[in-house]
C-alpha positions as CSV (number, residue, x, y, z in Angstrom):
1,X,-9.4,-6.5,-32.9
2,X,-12.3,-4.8,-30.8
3,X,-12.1,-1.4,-29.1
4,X,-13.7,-0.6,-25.5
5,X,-16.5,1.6,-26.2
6,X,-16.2,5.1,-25.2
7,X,-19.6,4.5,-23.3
8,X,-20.4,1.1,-21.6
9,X,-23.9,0.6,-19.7
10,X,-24.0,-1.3,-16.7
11,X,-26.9,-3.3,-17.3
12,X,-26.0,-4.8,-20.2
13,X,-22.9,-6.1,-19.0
14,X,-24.5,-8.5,-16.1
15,X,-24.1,-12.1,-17.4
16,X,-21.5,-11.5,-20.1
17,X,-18.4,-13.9,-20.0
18,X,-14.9,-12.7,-18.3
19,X,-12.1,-14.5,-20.5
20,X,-8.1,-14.3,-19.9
21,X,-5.9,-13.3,-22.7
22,X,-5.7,-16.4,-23.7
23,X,-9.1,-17.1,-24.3
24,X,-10.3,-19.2,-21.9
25,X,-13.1,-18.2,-19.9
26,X,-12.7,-17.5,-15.8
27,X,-16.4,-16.2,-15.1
28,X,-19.4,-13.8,-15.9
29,X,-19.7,-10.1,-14.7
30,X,-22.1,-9.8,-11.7
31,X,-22.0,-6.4,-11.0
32,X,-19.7,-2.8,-11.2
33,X,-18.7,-1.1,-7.8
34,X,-18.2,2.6,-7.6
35,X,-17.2,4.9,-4.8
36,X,-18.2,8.5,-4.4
37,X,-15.4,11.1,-4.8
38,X,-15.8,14.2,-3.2
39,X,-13.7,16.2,-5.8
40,X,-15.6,15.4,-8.6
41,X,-19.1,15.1,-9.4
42,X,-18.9,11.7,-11.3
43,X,-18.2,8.5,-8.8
44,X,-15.5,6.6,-10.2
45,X,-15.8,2.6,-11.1
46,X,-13.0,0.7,-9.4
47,X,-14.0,-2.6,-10.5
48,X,-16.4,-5.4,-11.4
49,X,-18.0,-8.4,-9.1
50,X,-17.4,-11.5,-11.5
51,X,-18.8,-14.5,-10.3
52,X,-15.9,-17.4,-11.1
53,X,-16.6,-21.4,-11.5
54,X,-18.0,-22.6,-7.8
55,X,-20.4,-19.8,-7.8
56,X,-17.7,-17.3,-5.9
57,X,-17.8,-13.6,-6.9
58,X,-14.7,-11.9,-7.1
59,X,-13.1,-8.5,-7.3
60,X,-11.6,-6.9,-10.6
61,X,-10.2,-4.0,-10.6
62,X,-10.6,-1.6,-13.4
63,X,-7.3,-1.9,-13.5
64,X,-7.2,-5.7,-15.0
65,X,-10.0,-5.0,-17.6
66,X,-8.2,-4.3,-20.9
67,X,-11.4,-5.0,-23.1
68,X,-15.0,-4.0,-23.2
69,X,-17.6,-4.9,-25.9
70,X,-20.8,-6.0,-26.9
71,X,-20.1,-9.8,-26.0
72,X,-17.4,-9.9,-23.4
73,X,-14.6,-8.4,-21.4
74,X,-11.2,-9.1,-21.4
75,X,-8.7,-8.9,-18.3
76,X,-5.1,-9.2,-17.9
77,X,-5.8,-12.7,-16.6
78,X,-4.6,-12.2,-12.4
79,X,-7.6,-12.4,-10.4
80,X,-7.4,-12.4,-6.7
81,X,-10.0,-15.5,-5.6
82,X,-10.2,-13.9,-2.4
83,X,-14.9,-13.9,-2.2
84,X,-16.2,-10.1,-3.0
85,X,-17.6,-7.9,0.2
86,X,-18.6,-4.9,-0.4
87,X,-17.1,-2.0,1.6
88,X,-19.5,0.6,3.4
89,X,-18.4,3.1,1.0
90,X,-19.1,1.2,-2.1
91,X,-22.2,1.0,-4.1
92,X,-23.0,-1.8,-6.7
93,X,-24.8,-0.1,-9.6
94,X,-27.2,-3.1,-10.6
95,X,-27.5,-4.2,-7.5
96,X,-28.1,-1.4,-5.6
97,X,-28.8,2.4,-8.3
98,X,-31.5,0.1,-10.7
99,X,-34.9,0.6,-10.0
100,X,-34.2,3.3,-7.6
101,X,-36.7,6.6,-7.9
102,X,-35.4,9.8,-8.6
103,X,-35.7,12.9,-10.2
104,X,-34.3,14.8,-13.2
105,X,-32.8,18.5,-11.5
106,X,-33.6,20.5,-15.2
107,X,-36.7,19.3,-15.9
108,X,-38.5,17.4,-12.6
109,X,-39.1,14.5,-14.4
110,X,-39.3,11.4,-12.3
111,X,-38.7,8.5,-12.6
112,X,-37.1,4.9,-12.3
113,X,-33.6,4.4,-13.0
114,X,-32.8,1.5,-15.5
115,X,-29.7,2.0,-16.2
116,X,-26.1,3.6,-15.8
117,X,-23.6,4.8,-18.2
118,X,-20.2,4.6,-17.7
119,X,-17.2,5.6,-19.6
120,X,-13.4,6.5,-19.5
121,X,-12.4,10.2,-18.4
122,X,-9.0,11.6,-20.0
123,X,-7.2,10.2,-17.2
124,X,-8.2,6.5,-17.8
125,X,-10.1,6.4,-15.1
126,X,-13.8,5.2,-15.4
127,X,-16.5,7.1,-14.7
128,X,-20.7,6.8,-14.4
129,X,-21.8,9.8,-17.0
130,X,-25.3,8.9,-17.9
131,X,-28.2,7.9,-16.2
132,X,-31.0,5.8,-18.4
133,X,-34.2,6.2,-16.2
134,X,-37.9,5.7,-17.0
135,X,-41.1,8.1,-16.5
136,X,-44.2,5.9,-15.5
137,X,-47.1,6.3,-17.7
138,X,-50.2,7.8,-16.1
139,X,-53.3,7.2,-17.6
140,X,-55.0,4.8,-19.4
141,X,-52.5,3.7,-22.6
142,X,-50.4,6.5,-22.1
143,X,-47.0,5.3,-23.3
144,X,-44.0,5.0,-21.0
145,X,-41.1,7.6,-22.0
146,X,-37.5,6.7,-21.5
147,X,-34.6,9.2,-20.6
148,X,-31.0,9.3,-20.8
149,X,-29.6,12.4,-18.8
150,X,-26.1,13.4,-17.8
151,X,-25.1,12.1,-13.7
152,X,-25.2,15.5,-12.3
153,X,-28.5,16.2,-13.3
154,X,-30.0,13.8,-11.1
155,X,-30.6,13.3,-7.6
156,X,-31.9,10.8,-5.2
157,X,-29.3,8.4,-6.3
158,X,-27.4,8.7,-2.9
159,X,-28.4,9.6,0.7
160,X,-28.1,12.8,1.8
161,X,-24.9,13.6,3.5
162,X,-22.9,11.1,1.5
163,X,-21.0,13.4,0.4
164,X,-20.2,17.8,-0.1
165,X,-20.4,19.1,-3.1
166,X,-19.0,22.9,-3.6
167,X,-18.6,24.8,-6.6
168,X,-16.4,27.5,-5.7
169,X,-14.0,28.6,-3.5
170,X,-16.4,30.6,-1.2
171,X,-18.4,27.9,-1.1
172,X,-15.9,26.0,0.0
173,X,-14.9,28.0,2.7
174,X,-18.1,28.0,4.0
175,X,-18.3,23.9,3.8
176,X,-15.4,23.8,6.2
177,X,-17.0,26.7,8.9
178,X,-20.2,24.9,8.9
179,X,-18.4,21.5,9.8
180,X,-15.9,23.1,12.3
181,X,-18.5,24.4,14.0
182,X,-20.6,21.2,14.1
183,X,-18.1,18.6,15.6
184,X,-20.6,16.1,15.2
185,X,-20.9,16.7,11.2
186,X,-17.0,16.5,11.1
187,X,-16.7,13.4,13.0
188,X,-19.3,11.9,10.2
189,X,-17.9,13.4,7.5
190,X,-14.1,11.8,8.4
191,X,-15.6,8.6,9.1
192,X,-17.0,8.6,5.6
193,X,-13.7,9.4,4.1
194,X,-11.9,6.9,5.9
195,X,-14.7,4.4,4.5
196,X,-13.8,5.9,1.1
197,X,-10.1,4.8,1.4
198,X,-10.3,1.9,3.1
199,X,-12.5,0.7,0.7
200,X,-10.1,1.2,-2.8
201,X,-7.3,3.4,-1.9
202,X,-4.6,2.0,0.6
203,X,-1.0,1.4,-0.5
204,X,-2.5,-2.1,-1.1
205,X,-4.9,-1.0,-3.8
206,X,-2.1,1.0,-5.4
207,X,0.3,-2.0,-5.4
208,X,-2.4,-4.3,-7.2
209,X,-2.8,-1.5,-9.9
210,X,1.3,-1.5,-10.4
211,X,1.1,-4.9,-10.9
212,X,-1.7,-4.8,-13.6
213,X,0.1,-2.1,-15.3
214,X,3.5,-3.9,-15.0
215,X,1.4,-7.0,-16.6
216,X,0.3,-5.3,-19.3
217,X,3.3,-3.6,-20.6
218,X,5.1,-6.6,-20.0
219,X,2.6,-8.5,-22.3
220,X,3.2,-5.8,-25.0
221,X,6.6,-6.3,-24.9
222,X,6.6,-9.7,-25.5
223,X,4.6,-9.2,-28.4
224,X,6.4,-6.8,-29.9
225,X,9.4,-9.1,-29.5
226,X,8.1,-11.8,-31.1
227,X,6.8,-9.5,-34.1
228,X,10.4,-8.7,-35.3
Protein backbone atom coordinates (compact mmCIF):
# COMPACT_ATOMS: atom_id res chain seq x y z
CA UNK A 1 0.00 0.00 0.00
CA UNK A 2 1.69 3.57 -0.74
CA UNK A 3 2.34 6.26 1.86
CA UNK A 4 1.87 10.17 1.22
CA UNK A 5 5.26 11.59 1.03
CA UNK A 6 6.32 13.71 3.77
CA UNK A 7 7.24 16.33 1.01
CA UNK A 8 4.97 16.70 -2.21
CA UNK A 9 5.98 19.42 -4.90
CA UNK A 10 3.37 21.17 -6.54
CA UNK A 11 4.54 21.00 -9.98
CA UNK A 12 4.77 17.70 -10.35
CA UNK A 13 1.36 16.91 -9.38
CA UNK A 14 -0.39 19.01 -12.38
CA UNK A 15 -1.87 16.35 -14.79
CA UNK A 16 -1.79 13.39 -12.43
CA UNK A 17 -5.13 11.32 -12.19
CA UNK A 18 -7.67 11.83 -9.11
CA UNK A 19 -9.22 8.18 -8.51
CA UNK A 20 -11.98 7.26 -5.77
CA UNK A 21 -11.42 4.52 -3.45
CA UNK A 22 -12.63 2.34 -5.49
CA UNK A 23 -10.42 2.85 -8.28
CA UNK A 24 -12.13 4.48 -10.75
CA UNK A 25 -10.84 7.61 -12.02
CA UNK A 26 -12.99 11.15 -11.47
CA UNK A 27 -10.30 13.66 -12.93
CA UNK A 28 -6.65 15.16 -12.98
CA UNK A 29 -5.13 17.71 -10.47
CA UNK A 30 -5.11 21.23 -12.03
CA UNK A 31 -3.77 23.13 -9.46
CA UNK A 32 -3.28 23.59 -5.23
CA UNK A 33 -4.89 26.66 -3.50
CA UNK A 34 -3.36 28.11 -0.40
CA UNK A 35 -4.32 31.03 1.84
CA UNK A 36 -2.05 33.14 3.84
CA UNK A 37 -2.26 32.80 7.69
CA UNK A 38 -1.25 35.48 9.66
CA UNK A 39 -0.16 33.27 12.69
CA UNK A 40 2.22 31.39 10.99
CA UNK A 41 4.79 31.93 8.50
CA UNK A 42 3.95 28.94 6.19
CA UNK A 43 0.35 29.46 4.11
CA UNK A 44 -1.59 26.52 4.52
CA UNK A 45 -3.00 24.33 1.36
CA UNK A 46 -6.75 23.89 1.70
CA UNK A 47 -7.26 22.05 -1.31
CA UNK A 48 -6.67 21.06 -5.01
CA UNK A 49 -8.45 22.45 -8.46
CA UNK A 50 -9.16 18.97 -10.19
CA UNK A 51 -10.50 19.28 -13.53
CA UNK A 52 -13.42 16.32 -13.76
CA UNK A 53 -14.84 14.69 -17.14
CA UNK A 54 -16.68 17.81 -19.20
CA UNK A 55 -13.66 19.89 -18.68
CA UNK A 56 -15.04 21.48 -15.13
CA UNK A 57 -12.52 22.10 -12.35
CA UNK A 58 -13.54 21.40 -9.00
CA UNK A 59 -12.67 22.00 -5.40
CA UNK A 60 -10.96 19.28 -3.03
CA UNK A 61 -10.40 19.96 0.04
CA UNK A 62 -7.32 18.75 1.73
CA UNK A 63 -9.56 17.19 3.76
CA UNK A 64 -10.82 14.40 1.01
CA UNK A 65 -7.16 13.59 -0.13
CA UNK A 66 -6.19 10.50 1.74
CA UNK A 67 -3.22 9.56 -0.76
CA UNK A 68 -0.31 11.27 -2.34
CA UNK A 69 2.36 9.64 -4.52
CA UNK A 70 4.47 9.64 -7.45
CA UNK A 71 1.49 8.58 -9.93
CA UNK A 72 -1.76 9.65 -8.34
CA UNK A 73 -3.86 10.84 -5.51
CA UNK A 74 -6.45 9.25 -3.86
CA UNK A 75 -9.65 11.00 -2.16
CA UNK A 76 -12.40 9.88 -0.07
CA UNK A 77 -14.47 9.75 -3.27
CA UNK A 78 -17.37 13.04 -2.37
CA UNK A 79 -16.60 15.75 -4.56
CA UNK A 80 -18.76 18.81 -4.67
CA UNK A 81 -19.32 19.48 -8.68
CA UNK A 82 -20.12 22.84 -7.88
CA UNK A 83 -17.16 24.80 -10.92
CA UNK A 84 -13.87 26.16 -8.85
CA UNK A 85 -13.54 30.22 -8.37
CA UNK A 86 -11.02 31.28 -6.69
CA UNK A 87 -11.57 33.56 -3.63
CA UNK A 88 -9.59 36.98 -3.44
CA UNK A 89 -7.71 35.59 -0.60
CA UNK A 90 -6.53 32.51 -2.33
CA UNK A 91 -3.58 31.97 -4.42
CA UNK A 92 -3.04 28.99 -6.90
CA UNK A 93 0.57 27.94 -6.68
CA UNK A 94 1.13 26.85 -10.45
CA UNK A 95 -0.93 29.11 -11.63
CA UNK A 96 -0.14 31.94 -10.00
CA UNK A 97 3.75 31.55 -7.46
CA UNK A 98 5.66 29.67 -10.85
CA UNK A 99 7.74 31.76 -12.76
CA UNK A 100 7.40 34.49 -10.32
CA UNK A 101 10.92 36.59 -9.51
CA UNK A 102 12.16 36.80 -6.19
CA UNK A 103 14.84 36.78 -4.03
CA UNK A 104 16.57 34.50 -1.49
CA UNK A 105 16.64 36.79 2.19
CA UNK A 106 20.18 34.84 3.36
CA UNK A 107 21.96 34.99 0.44
CA UNK A 108 20.33 37.65 -2.34
CA UNK A 109 20.18 35.22 -4.78
CA UNK A 110 17.54 35.79 -7.33
CA UNK A 111 15.74 34.17 -9.13
CA UNK A 112 12.71 32.38 -10.81
CA UNK A 113 10.56 30.21 -8.87
CA UNK A 114 9.88 26.71 -10.41
CA UNK A 115 8.50 25.09 -7.92
CA UNK A 116 6.83 24.72 -4.38
CA UNK A 117 7.10 22.21 -1.64
CA UNK A 118 4.52 21.29 0.33
CA UNK A 119 4.15 18.97 3.21
CA UNK A 120 2.07 17.85 6.38
CA UNK A 121 2.78 19.88 9.75
CA UNK A 122 2.20 17.89 13.11
CA UNK A 123 -1.21 18.98 13.12
CA UNK A 124 -2.21 17.38 9.70
CA UNK A 125 -2.51 20.32 8.21
CA UNK A 126 -0.50 20.97 4.91
CA UNK A 127 1.77 23.40 4.55
CA UNK A 128 4.18 25.07 1.51
CA UNK A 129 7.90 24.50 3.20
CA UNK A 130 10.22 24.81 0.31
CA UNK A 131 10.62 26.94 -2.54
CA UNK A 132 12.57 25.30 -5.79
CA UNK A 133 13.61 28.52 -7.70
CA UNK A 134 16.20 29.02 -10.45
CA UNK A 135 19.35 31.66 -10.75
CA UNK A 136 19.60 32.78 -14.51
CA UNK A 137 22.93 32.23 -16.03
CA UNK A 138 24.84 35.35 -17.05
CA UNK A 139 27.33 35.06 -19.39
CA UNK A 140 28.19 33.23 -22.19
CA UNK A 141 27.72 29.21 -21.25
CA UNK A 142 27.54 29.86 -17.77
CA UNK A 143 25.44 27.14 -16.37
CA UNK A 144 22.06 27.78 -14.77
CA UNK A 145 22.02 26.92 -10.85
CA UNK A 146 18.94 25.62 -9.12
CA UNK A 147 17.92 26.25 -5.43
CA UNK A 148 15.69 24.70 -2.96
CA UNK A 149 15.34 27.01 0.14
CA UNK A 150 13.03 26.98 3.12
CA UNK A 151 9.46 29.44 2.56
CA UNK A 152 10.53 32.01 4.95
CA UNK A 153 13.53 32.76 3.40
CA UNK A 154 12.12 34.15 0.47
CA UNK A 155 10.26 37.17 -0.45
CA UNK A 156 8.54 38.60 -3.33
CA UNK A 157 6.14 35.77 -3.36
CA UNK A 158 3.20 37.96 -2.12
CA UNK A 159 2.43 41.74 -2.30
CA UNK A 160 3.23 43.86 0.22
CA UNK A 161 0.69 44.33 2.84
CA UNK A 162 -0.88 40.93 2.45
CA UNK A 163 -0.35 40.18 5.45
CA UNK A 164 1.79 41.21 9.24
CA UNK A 165 4.25 39.28 10.30
CA UNK A 166 5.61 39.86 14.11
CA UNK A 167 8.01 37.95 16.05
CA UNK A 168 7.52 38.96 19.43
CA UNK A 169 5.30 40.29 21.72
CA UNK A 170 6.68 43.93 21.46
CA UNK A 171 6.50 43.72 18.13
CA UNK A 172 3.23 42.94 18.33
CA UNK A 173 2.17 45.54 20.22
CA UNK A 174 3.53 47.89 18.05
CA UNK A 175 1.58 46.19 14.95
CA UNK A 176 -1.65 47.00 16.54
CA UNK A 177 -0.56 50.98 17.54
CA UNK A 178 0.59 51.56 14.12
CA UNK A 179 -2.87 50.18 12.65
CA UNK A 180 -5.06 51.93 15.37
CA UNK A 181 -3.57 54.91 14.55
CA UNK A 182 -3.96 54.55 10.81
CA UNK A 183 -7.83 53.80 10.39
CA UNK A 184 -7.24 53.46 6.86
CA UNK A 185 -4.54 50.46 7.35
CA UNK A 186 -7.10 48.75 9.72
CA UNK A 187 -10.00 49.04 7.50
CA UNK A 188 -7.54 47.09 4.90
CA UNK A 189 -6.23 44.88 7.04
CA UNK A 190 -10.01 43.59 8.29
CA UNK A 191 -11.09 43.44 4.85
CA UNK A 192 -8.26 41.03 4.11
CA UNK A 193 -9.17 38.84 7.05
CA UNK A 194 -12.65 38.68 6.18
CA UNK A 195 -11.35 37.61 2.56
CA UNK A 196 -9.32 35.02 4.46
CA UNK A 197 -12.42 33.40 6.12
CA UNK A 198 -14.71 33.75 3.64
CA UNK A 199 -12.64 32.06 1.48
CA UNK A 200 -12.03 28.50 3.63
CA UNK A 201 -13.16 29.00 7.08
CA UNK A 202 -17.00 29.58 7.61
CA UNK A 203 -19.04 26.97 9.56
CA UNK A 204 -19.60 25.62 5.98
CA UNK A 205 -16.00 24.75 5.42
CA UNK A 206 -15.88 23.18 8.89
CA UNK A 207 -19.01 21.06 8.18
CA UNK A 208 -17.49 19.66 4.84
CA UNK A 209 -14.26 18.65 6.80
CA UNK A 210 -16.60 16.71 9.50
CA UNK A 211 -18.04 15.01 6.80
CA UNK A 212 -14.68 13.84 5.21
CA UNK A 213 -13.47 12.79 8.57
CA UNK A 214 -16.81 11.03 9.40
CA UNK A 215 -16.16 9.28 5.79
CA UNK A 216 -13.13 8.12 6.50
CA UNK A 217 -13.44 6.56 9.85
CA UNK A 218 -16.54 5.21 8.70
CA UNK A 219 -14.62 3.46 5.77
CA UNK A 220 -12.14 2.03 8.34
CA UNK A 221 -14.68 0.64 10.18
CA UNK A 222 -16.11 -1.21 7.64
CA UNK A 223 -12.92 -2.62 6.88
CA UNK A 224 -12.07 -3.60 9.94
CA UNK A 225 -15.41 -5.32 10.24
CA UNK A 226 -15.08 -7.32 7.45
CA UNK A 227 -11.38 -8.29 8.46
CA UNK A 228 -12.64 -10.37 11.48
Amino acid sequence: MSTTPPRVFAARLSGLPVFDPQGDQVGKVRDVVVVLRSDVRQPRVVGLVVEVFGQRPVFVPMTRVTNIDAGQVITTGLLNMRRFEKRTAETLVIGQMLDRKVRVKSTGVEGVVYDVAMEQARTRDWVLSRVALQEGGKGFRRRVQTHVVAWDDVEGLFRDGDFTMVDTPAAMTKALRELLADPAAAAAQAARGLETILARHTCRHRVDELLAIATTIGGTRRREVVAS
